[in-house]
N, C-alpha and C positions, 0 to 999 in steps of 0.2 A: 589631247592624247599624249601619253609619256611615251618618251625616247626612249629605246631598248638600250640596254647597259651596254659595255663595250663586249661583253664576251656574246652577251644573247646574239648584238648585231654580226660578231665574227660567226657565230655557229649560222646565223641565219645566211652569211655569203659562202660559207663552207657547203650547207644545204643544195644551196643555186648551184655549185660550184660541180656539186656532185651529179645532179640531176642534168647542167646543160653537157658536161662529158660524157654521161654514160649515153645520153641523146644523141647526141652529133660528132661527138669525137673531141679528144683534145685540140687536136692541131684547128676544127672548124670553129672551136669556142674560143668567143675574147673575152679578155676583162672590160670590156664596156659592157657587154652583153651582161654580163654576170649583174656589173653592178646597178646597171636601168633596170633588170628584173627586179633589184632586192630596193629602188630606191633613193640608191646613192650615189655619188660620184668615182668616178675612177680612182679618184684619191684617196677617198674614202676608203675603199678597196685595198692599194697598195700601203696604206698603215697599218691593216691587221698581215697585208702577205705582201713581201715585197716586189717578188715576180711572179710568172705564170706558172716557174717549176715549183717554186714555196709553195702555192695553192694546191698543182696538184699532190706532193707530198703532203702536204697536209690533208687533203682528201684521200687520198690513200689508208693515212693515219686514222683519221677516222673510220671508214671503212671499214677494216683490218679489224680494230679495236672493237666496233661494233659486234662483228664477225664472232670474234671470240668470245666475248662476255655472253652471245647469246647461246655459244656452244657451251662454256663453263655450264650455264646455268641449267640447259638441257639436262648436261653430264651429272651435275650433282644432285635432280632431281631423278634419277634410274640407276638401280643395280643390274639389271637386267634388259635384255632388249636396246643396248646402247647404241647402236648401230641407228636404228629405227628411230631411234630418240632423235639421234643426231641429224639426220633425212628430215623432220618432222620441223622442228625449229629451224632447216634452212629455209623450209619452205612455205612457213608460217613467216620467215623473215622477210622472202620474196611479195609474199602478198601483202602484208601491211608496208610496205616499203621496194616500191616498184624500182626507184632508182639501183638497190644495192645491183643486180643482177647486170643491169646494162652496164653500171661502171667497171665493175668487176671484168666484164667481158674488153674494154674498154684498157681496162690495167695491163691485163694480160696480154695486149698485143704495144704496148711502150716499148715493149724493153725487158731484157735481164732483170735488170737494173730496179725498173718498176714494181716488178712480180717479184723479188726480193725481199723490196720495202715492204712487200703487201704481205709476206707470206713469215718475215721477223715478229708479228704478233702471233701467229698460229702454232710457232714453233711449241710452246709448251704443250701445244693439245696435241698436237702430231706426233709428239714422244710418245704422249699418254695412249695413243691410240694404236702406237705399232708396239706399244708394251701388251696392252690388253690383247691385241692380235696374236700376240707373241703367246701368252698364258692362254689362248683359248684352245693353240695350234696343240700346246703341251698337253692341254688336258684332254685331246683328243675333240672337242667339240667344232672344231674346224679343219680342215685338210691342210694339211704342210704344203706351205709355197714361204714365200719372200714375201715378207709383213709386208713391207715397204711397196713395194711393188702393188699388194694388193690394195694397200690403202690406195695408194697414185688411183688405181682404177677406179677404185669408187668415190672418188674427189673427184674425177675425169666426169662420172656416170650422174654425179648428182650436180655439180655445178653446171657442167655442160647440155645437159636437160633444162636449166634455168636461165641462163645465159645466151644459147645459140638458139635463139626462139627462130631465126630466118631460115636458119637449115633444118630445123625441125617443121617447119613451115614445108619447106621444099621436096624434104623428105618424105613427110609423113601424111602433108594437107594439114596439120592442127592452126588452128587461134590461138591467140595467146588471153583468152579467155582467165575465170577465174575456175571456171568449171574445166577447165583443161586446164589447167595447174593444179588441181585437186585431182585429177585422171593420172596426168604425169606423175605425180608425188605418189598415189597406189603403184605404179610400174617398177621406178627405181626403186622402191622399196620392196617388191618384187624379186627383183632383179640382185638386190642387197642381200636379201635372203637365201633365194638359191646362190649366188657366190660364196655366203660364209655358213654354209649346212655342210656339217657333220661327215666325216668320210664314210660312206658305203660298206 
C-alpha cells in the first residue's frame, strides 16, 4: 500500500483536525487524539503544524477557504435569485460535509481573534453582497434599511439554523436528520425571501 505524499497526509490531519474540534471543542481535543485517528505519531503531526494554535489556524483556513470558493461558485452560477443561491450551496455544503457546521460553530465561540481569521476569506464576498444589497435597495426591489446590518441577519439566520442544531433541538424538538436539514433550508429560505421582498 503507497504512503500518502506529504500534503495528502497534511490535508488528511487537517481533515481529523477539523472533525475532532467541531466534535468536542478545541480545548477537549489533543494532538495525540488527532494523530492515532489519522495513524501517525505525534510527531508526525507537529512537522506539518507545529502547535495546537498552528492547527487550529490552519483549520480555520481551510474552512474559511472552503466557505468561500463554494459561495464564489454559487454566485457565478446565478444572475438572479442570489440570495437563495447562496442559502442553497450552504446547505448543500452542510450535508455533504457534516463537520463544516460544528467547527464553524466551534470558531465562533475562540475568540475575536478566531472569528476574524475565519471571516478574512469572506471578506470579498461580503463586499459583494452589501453592494448587490445596496443596488437592489436603489432599484426599489428591496426596502431601505442598512445593507450591512441586513446581511449580519441573514448570515445570523442561515448559519445559525446549521450550527446551533442543540438549541434548535430545544427549541423546536427538530433532529438533525437529513430530512430536517432539507425542512430547515425550505424555512430560511422562506424567511430570506420575505426579509428581501419589495416595499409595499
Amino acid at each position: 500500500m503507497a504512503r500518502p505524499s506529504g500534503e495528502a497526509r497534511r490535508q488528511e490531519l487537517l481533515d481529523e483536525a477539523i472533525r475532532q474540534i467541531g466534535q468536542k471543542g478545541f480545548d477537549a481535543t489533543s494532538l495525540d487524539a488527532i494523530a492515532g485517528a489519522t495513524g501517525v505519531r505525534k510527531q508526525t503531526l507537529l512537522y506539518y503544524f507545529e502547535t495546537k494554535q498552528a492547527l487550529l489556524e490552519a483549520a480555520v483556513q481551510e474552512v474559511s477557504a472552503r466557505v468561500a470558493a463554494t459561495l464564489d461558485e454559487a454566485l457565478a452560477q446565478t444572475r438572479t435569485n442570489r440570495a437563495v443561491a447562496v442559502i442553497r450551496a450552504v446547505f448543500h455544503l452542510a450535508k455533504d460535509w457534516p463537520e463544516f457546521p460544528a467547527f464553524v460553530r466551534e470558531a465562533g465561540r475562540l475568540g475575536p481573534e478566531t472569528v476574524e481569521d475565519f471571516a478574512r476569506n469572506l471578506e470579498p464576498l461580503r463586499q459583494r453582497a452589501v453592494g448587490y444589497l445596496k443596488e437592489e435597495m436603489a432599484g426599489g426591489h428591496i426596502r431601505k434599511q442598512d445593507p450591512a446590518m441586513l446581511l449580519f441577519t441573514l448570515y445570523t439566520s442561515v448559519v445559525g439554523s446549521l450550527t446551533e442544531a442543540g438549541v434548535l433541538h430545544a427549541v423546536v424538538g427538530e433532529d438533525s436528520g437529513r430530512a430536517t436539514l432539507k425542512r430547515r433550508e425550505r424555512e430560511v429560505i422562506a424567511f430570506v425571501r420575505h426579509a428581501l421582498a419589495p416595499p409595499q
